[in-house]
C-alpha positions as CSV (number, residue, x, y, z in Angstrom):
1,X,0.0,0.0,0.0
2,X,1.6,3.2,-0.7
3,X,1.5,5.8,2.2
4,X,1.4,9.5,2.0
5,X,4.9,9.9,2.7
6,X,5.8,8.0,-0.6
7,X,3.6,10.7,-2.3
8,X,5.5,13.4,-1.1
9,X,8.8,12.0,-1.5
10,X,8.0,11.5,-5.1
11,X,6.5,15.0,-5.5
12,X,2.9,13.8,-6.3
13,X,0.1,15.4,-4.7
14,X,-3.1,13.7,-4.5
15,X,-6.6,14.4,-2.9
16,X,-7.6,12.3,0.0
17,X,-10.9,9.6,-1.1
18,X,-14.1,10.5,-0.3
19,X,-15.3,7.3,-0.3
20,X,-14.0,3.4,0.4
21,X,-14.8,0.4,-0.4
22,X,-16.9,-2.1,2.6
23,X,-18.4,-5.1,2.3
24,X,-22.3,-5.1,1.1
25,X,-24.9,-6.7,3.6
26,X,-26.5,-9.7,1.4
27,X,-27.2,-13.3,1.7
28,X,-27.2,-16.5,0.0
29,X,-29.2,-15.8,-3.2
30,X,-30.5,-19.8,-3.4
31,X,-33.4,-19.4,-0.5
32,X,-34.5,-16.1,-1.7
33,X,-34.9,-17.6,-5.1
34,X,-37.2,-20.0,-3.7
35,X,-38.7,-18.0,-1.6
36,X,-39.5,-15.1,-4.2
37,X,-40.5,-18.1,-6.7
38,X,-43.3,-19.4,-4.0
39,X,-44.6,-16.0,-3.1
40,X,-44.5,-15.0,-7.0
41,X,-46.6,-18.1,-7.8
42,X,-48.9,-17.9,-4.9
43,X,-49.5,-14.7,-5.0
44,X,-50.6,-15.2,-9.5
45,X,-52.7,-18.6,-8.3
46,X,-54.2,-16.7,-5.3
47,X,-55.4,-13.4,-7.4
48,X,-56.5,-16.0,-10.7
49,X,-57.9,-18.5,-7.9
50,X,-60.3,-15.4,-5.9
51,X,-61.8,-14.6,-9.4
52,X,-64.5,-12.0,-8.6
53,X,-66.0,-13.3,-5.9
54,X,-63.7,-12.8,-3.7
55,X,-61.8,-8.9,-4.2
56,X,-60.1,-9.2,-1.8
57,X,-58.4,-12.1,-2.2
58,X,-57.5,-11.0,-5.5
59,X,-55.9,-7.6,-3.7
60,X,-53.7,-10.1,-1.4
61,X,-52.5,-12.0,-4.5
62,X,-51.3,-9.5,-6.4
63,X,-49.6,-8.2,-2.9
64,X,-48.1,-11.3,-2.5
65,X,-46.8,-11.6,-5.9
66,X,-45.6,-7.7,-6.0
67,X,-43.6,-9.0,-2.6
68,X,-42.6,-12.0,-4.8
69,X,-40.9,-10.2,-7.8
70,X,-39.3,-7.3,-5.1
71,X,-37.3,-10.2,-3.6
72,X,-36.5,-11.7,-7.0
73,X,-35.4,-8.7,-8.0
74,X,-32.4,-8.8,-5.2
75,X,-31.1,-11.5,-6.7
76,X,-27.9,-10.7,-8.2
77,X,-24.9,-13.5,-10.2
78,X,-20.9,-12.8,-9.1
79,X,-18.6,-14.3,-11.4
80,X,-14.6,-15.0,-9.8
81,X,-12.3,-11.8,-10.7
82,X,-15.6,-9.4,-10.5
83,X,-17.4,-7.7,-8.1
84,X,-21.0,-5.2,-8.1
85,X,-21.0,-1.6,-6.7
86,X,-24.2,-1.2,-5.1
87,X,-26.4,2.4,-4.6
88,X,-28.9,2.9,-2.9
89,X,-30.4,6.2,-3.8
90,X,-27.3,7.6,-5.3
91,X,-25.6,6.7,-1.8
92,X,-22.8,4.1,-2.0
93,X,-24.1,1.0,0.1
94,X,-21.4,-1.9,-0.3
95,X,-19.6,-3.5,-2.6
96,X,-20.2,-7.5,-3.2
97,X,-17.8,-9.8,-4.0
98,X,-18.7,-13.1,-3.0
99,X,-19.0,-15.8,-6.0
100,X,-22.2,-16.8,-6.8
101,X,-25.6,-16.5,-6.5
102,X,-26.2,-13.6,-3.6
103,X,-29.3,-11.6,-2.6
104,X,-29.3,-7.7,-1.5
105,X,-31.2,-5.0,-1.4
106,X,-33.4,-5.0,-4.3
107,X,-33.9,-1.6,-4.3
108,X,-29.9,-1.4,-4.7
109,X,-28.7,-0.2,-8.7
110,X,-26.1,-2.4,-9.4
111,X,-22.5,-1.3,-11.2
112,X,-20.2,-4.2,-12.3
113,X,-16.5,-3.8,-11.7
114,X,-13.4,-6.4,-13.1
115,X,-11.3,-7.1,-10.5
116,X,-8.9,-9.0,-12.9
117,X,-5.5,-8.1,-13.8
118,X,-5.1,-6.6,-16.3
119,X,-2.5,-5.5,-18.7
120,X,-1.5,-2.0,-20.2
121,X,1.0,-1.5,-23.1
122,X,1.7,2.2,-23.6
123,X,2.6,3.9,-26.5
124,X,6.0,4.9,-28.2
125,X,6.6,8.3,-26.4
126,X,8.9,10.6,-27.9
127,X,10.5,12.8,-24.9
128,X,14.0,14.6,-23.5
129,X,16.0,12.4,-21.6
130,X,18.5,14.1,-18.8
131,X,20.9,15.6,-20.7
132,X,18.3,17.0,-23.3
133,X,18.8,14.3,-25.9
134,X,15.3,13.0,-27.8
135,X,14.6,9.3,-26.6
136,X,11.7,6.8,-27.4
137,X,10.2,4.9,-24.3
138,X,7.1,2.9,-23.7
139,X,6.0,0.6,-21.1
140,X,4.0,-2.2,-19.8
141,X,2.0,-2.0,-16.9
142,X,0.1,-4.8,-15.2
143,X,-2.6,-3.4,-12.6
144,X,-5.4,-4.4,-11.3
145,X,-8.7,-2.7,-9.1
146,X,-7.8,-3.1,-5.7
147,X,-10.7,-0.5,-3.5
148,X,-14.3,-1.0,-6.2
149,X,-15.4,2.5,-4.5
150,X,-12.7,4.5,-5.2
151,X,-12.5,3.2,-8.8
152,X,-16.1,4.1,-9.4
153,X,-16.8,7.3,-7.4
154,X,-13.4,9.1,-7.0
155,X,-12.6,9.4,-11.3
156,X,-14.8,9.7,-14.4
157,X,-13.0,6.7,-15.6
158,X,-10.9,4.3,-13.7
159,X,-9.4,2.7,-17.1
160,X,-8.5,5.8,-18.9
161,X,-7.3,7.4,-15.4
162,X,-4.7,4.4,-15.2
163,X,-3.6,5.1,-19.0
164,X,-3.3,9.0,-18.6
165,X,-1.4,8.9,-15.2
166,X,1.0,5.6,-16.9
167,X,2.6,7.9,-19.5
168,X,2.6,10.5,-17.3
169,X,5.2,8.7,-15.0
170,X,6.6,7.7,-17.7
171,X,7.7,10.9,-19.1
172,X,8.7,12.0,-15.6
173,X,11.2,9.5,-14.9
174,X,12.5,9.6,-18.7
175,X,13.3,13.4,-17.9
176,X,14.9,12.4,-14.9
177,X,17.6,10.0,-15.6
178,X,20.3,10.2,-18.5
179,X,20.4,7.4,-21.6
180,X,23.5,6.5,-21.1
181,X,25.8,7.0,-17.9
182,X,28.6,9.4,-19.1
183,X,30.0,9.2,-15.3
184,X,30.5,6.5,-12.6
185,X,28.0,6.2,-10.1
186,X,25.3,8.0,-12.4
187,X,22.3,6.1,-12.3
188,X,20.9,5.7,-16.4
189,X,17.6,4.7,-18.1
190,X,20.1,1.8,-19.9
191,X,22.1,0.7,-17.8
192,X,20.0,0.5,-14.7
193,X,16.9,-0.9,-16.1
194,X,16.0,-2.3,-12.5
195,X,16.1,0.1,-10.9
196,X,14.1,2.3,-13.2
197,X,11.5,0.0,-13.4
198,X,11.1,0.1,-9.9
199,X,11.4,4.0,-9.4
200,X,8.5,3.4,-12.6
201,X,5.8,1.3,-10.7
202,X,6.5,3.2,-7.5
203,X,5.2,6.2,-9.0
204,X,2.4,5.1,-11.1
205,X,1.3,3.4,-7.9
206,X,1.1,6.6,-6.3
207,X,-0.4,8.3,-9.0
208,X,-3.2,5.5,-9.7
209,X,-4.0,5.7,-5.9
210,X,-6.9,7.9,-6.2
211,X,-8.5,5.5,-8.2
212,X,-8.2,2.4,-5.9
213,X,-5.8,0.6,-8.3
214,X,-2.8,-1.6,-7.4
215,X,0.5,-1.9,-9.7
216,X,1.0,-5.0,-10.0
217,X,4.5,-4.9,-12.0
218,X,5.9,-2.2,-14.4
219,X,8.7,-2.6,-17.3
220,X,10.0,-0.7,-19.8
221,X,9.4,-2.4,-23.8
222,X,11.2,0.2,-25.6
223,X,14.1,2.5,-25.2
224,X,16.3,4.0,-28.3
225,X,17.4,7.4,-28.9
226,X,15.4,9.1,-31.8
227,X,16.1,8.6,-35.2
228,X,17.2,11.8,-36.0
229,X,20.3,11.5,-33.1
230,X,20.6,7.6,-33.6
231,X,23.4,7.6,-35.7
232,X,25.5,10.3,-33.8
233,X,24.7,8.5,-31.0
234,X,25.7,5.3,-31.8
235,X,28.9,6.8,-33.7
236,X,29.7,8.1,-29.9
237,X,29.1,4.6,-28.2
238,X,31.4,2.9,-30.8
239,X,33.9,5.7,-30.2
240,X,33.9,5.1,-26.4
241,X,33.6,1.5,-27.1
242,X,36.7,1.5,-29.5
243,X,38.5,3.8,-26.3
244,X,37.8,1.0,-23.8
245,X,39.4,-1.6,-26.0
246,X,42.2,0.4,-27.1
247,X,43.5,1.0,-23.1
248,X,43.0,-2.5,-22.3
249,X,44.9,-3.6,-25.1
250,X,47.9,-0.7,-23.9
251,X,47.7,-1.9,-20.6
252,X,48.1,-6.1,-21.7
253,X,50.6,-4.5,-23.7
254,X,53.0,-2.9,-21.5
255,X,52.5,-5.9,-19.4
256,X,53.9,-8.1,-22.0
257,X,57.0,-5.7,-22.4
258,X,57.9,-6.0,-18.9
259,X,57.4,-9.7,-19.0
260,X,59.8,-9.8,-21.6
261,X,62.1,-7.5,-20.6
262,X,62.5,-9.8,-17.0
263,X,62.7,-12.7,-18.5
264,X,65.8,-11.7,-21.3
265,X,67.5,-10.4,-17.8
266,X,66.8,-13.1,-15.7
267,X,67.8,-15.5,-18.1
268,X,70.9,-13.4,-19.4
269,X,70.0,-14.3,-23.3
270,X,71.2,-10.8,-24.0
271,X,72.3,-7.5,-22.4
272,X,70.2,-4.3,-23.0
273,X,71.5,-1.0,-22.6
274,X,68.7,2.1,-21.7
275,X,68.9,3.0,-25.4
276,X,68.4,-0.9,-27.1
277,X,66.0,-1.5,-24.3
278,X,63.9,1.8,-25.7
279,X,64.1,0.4,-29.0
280,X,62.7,-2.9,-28.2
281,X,60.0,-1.4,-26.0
282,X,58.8,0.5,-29.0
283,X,58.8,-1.9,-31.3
284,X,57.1,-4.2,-29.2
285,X,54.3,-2.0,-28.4
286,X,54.1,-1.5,-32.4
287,X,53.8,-5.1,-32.6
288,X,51.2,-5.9,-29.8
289,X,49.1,-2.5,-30.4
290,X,48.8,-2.0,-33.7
291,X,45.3,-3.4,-35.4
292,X,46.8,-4.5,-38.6
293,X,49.4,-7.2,-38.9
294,X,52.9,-5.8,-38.5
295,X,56.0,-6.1,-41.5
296,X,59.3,-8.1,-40.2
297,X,62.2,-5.7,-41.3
298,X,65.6,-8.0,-40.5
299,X,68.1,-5.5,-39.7
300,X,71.3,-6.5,-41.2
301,X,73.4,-4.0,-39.5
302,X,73.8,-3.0,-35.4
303,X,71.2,0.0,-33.8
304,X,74.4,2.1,-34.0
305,X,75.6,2.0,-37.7
């Protein structure tokens, strides 16, 4: 359940419900079926039965089978992942949810809410990232009705409340976080996908509050820079990717140098002055860093002449 303080720490701001949802007084709909069906019948039977000799038997028939058809008329089907909104006047009087045949008020108007989850797919939405760069985003949201009250008296529209507030949140969080991390520690829409989602669901559960919904699970579907920047972007990515490999392979490199430099001096193969030693560091280097396959010169003379 998310609390006001969660609201407040994620700057959302809304109105406390007017209404929520209790449980409906009713009964087991099976003996007021009978019941309704006998006084129904009798009451027809009676009223044919009296003819006009009797009046007033005919008055108590159709009385009886008026009170007949009033209780029928409480009688009301629940089917599993559903529930009915009762009114009694325009006043909320209960909510049932109870599978089954059940009887209530029959004087009740009934509205019929899904209590399934369900499933909400948003749409590509074109926004600003952090840093100002165009990004594409959508989402999938799984929710489901959690108070019936709120749902049917605090919004016009429970299901087109939980859309409008879904890409709401969306946009908020896609302005708040970067695409990419350009420094350590910075949290990104890419590379922290967890904990976006979660930061996601947390705040579409706060904004779908008001309607007595429950966010069930949230996750991003889609996530791309624009076309227009795509190919800059992904010539940067590459460029930082090409970066990355090119200091890893400098640092296996002058690794292998110093392995080979210790081993020609432990072993005494040969004896390197400052300036022969120079000359093999750079050459090696050239051999081990270069990204195209290197050209054996054989060097006929000494490094001196």
């Amino acid at each position: 359940m998310t609390t006001t303080n969660d609201a407040a720490a994620l700057g959302v701001r809304m109105p406390d419900p007017a209404v929520r949802e209790r449980t409906a007084v009713g009964t087991n709909g099976f003996l007021a079926l009978l019941g309704g069906l006998v006084l129904l019948i009798g009451g027809i039977v009676l009223a044919i039965s009296a003819g006009d000799t009797t009046p007033w038997l005919t008055v108590v028939g159709v009385i009886v089978a008026i009170a007949g058809f009033i209780l029928l008329r409480g009688l009301i089907t629940i089917a599993p992942g559903e529930a009915k909104v009762l009114q009694f006047f325009g006043r909320y009087d209960g909510t049932v949810r109870t599978a089954g045949l059940r009887w209530i008020n029959p004087f009740t108007s009934r509205s019929k809410v899904s209590t399934r989850i369900r499933n909400h797919e948003s749409d590509v939405l074109k926004v600003n990232d952090f840093d100002g760069n165009p990004i594409e985003i959508a989402a999938v949201v799984v929710w489901q009705v959690e108070d019936t009250a709120r749902a049917v008296f605090e919004v016009d529209s429970f299901v087109a409340f939980v859309h409008t507030q879904t890409e709401t949140a969306i946009r908020h969080i896609a302005t708040s976080y970067p695409y990419d991390d350009h420094t350590d520690g910075q949290m990104s829409l890419r590379g922290n996908a967890d904990e976006i989602t979660e930061k996601l669901s947390a705040e579409i559960a706060v904004r779908v509050q008001a309607a007595g919904v429950k966010i069930v699970e949230s996750r991003l579907t889609h996530l791309a820079y624009s076309p227009e920047i795509a190919g800059a972007m992904l010539q940067r990515q590459q460029a930082g990717a090409v970066i990355a490999a090119r200091s890893r392979i400098v640092e296996g490199a002058v690794g292998m140098v110093e392995m080979a430099l210790a081993k020609l001096s432990e072993r005494e193969i040969v004896e390197l002055d400052e300036e022969r030693k120079a000359a093999m560091v750079s050459n090696l280097l050239v051999v081990l860093c270069s990204d195209r396959a290197t050209q054996p010169v054989v060097n006929t003379g000494s490094l001196y002449h």
